[in-house]
BAVO-170436 format. One record per residue: residue in three letters; x, y negated, z of N, C-alpha, C, O in turn. Coordinates in steps of 0.1 Angstrom, whole numbers, plus 5000, padded with zeros to 4 digits. Last residue first. Layout:
REM BAVO-170436
ALAXYZXYZXYZXYZ/...
END
This chain:
REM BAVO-170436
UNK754550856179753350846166751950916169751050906161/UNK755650946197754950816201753950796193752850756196/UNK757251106181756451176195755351066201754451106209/UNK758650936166757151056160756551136172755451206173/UNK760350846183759550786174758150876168756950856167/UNK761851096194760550946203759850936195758650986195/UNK763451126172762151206178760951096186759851046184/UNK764650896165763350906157762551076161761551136156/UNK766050876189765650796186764350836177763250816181/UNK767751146185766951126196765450996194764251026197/UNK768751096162768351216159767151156176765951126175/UNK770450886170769750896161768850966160767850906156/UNK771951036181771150886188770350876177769350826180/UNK773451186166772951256180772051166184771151216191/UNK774851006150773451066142773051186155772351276151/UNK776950896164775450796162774750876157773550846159/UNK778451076173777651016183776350906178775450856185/UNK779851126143778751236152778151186164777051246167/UNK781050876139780350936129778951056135777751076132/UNK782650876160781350816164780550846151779350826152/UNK784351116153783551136167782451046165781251096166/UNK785450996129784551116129783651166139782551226137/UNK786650756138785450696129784950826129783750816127/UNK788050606165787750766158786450746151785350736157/UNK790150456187789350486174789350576164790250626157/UNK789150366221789650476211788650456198787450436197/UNK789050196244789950176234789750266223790250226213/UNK787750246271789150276264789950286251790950346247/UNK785250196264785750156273787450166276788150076282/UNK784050346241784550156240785150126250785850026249/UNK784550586250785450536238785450426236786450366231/UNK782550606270783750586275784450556261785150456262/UNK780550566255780950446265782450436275783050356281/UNK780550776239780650676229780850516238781150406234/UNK780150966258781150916251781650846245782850836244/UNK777450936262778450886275779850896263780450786261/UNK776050956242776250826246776950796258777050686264/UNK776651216242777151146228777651016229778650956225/UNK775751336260776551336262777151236249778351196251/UNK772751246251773351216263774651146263774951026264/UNK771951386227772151206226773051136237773651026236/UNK771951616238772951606225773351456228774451406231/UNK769751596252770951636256772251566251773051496256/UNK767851576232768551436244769651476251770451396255/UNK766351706218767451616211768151546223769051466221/UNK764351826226765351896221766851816222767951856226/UNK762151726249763251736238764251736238765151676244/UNK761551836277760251876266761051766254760151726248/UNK763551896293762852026293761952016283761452116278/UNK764951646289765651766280765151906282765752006277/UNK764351496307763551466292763651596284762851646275/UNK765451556333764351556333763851576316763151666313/UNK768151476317767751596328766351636321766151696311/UNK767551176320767951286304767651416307766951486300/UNK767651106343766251106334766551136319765851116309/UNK769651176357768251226361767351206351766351266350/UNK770850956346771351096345770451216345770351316337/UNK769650706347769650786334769550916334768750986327/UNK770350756376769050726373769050756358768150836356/UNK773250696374772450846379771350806376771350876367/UNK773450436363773950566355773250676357772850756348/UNK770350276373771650296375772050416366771150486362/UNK767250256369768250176371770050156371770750056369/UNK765050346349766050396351766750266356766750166349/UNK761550276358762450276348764150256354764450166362/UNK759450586366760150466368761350426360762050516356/UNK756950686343757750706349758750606353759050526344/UNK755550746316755050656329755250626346754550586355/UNK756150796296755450906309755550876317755550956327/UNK756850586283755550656276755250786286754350856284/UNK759050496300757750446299756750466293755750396296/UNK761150696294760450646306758950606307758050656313/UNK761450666266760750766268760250746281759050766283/UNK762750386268761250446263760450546267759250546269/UNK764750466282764250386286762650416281761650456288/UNK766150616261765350726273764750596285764350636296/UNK766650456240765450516241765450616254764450696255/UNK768550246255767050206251765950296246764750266247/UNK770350416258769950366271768750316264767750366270/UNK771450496232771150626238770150576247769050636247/UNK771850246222770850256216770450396226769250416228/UNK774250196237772650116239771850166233770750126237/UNK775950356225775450386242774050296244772950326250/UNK775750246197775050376195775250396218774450476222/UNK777449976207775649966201775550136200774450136205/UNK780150076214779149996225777650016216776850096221/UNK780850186189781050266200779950196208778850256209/UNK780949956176780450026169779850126181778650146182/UNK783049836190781749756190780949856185779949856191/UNK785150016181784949966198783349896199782649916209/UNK785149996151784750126163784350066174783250086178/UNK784849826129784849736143784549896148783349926146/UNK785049856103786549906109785949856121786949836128/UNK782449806089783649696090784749746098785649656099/UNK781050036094781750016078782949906082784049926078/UNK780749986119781550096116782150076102783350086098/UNK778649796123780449786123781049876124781949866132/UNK776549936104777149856098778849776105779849736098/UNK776150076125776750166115777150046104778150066097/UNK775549946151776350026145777350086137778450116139/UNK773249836139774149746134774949846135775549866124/UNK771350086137771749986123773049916126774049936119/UNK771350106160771750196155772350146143773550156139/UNK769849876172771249886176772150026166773350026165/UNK767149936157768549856152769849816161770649746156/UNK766850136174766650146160767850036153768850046146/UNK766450056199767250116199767950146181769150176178/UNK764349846191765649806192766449866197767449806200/UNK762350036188762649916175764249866177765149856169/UNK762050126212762450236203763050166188763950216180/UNK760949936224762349956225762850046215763950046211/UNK758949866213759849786213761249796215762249736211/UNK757350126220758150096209758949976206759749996197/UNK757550096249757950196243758750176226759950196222/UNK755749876253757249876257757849996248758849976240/UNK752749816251753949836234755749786242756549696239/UNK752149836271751849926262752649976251753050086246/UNK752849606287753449696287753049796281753649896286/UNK753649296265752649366270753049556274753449626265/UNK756749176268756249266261754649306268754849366278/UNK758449056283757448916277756149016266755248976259/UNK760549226297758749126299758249066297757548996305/UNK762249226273761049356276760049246285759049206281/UNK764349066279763048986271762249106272761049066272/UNK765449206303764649066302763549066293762349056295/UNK766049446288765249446297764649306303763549296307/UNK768049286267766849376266765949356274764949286271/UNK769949236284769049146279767749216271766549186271/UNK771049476292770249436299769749286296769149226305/UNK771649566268771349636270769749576282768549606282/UNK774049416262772849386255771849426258770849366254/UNK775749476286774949286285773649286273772649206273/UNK775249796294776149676286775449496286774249476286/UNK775550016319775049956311775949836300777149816301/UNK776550076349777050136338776350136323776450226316/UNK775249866364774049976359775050036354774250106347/UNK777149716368776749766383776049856372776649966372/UNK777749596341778849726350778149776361778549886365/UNK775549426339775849556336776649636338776349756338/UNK776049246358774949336365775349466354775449586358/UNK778349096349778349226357777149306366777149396375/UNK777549036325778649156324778249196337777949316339/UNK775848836335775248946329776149066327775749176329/
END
């Protein structure tokens, strides 16, 4: 599973996700994921309280990948395979919201900061409420 996720520039949770996603009737993919972009955010921030940054860092990149996953799927659009396949599809999201840009670049940083090590409880203080902020647009855009 590590290394299909290194092939997608993804993480193992990321793509257990997408497993159990087909057990999901495909209507309610969107919000399933938007649920578990939601609580990757939660835990996040809960190992952020615990001093875990590096872990902290990895759940707000999945939570960036699970909702432009959603968003994929509420416009019915193919679902992102690879880094450039995200790339293209933040692109694309960031002419009708606001927020994905922001969430983008937030969650590429927050993948290179687990990927090297760095601990910075102010940076990811600001890359989780960018994912955040992304996260509960979907959410009321779904509403």
């Amino acid at each position: 599973m590590e290394r299909e996720a290194e092939r997608l520039g993804s993480t193992p949770e990321a793509v257990m996700v997408d497993i159990l996603l087909r057990l999901v009737e495909p209507g309610e993919r969107p919000s399933a994921l938007l649920e578990a972009a939601q609580a990757s955010l939660d835990h996040a921030a809960e190992l952020m309280a615990e001093g875990r940054l590096g872990d902290a860092f990895r759940r707000v990149w999945v939570a960036v990948l699970l909702a432009l996953k959603a968003y994929s799927y509420m416009r019915g659009n193919d679902i992102p395979s690879s880094l450039s396949d995200f790339w293209k599809l933040a692109s694309e999201a960031s002419r009708e919201l606001e927020t994905v840009l922001d969430a983008w670049y937030a969650g590429l940083a927050a993948f290179i900061a687990d990927r090297e090590g760095i601990e910075d409880t102010r940076h990811l203080e600001k890359m989780h409420e960018r994912a955040r902020r992304l996260v509960e647009e979907l959410t009321s855009v779904r509403s």
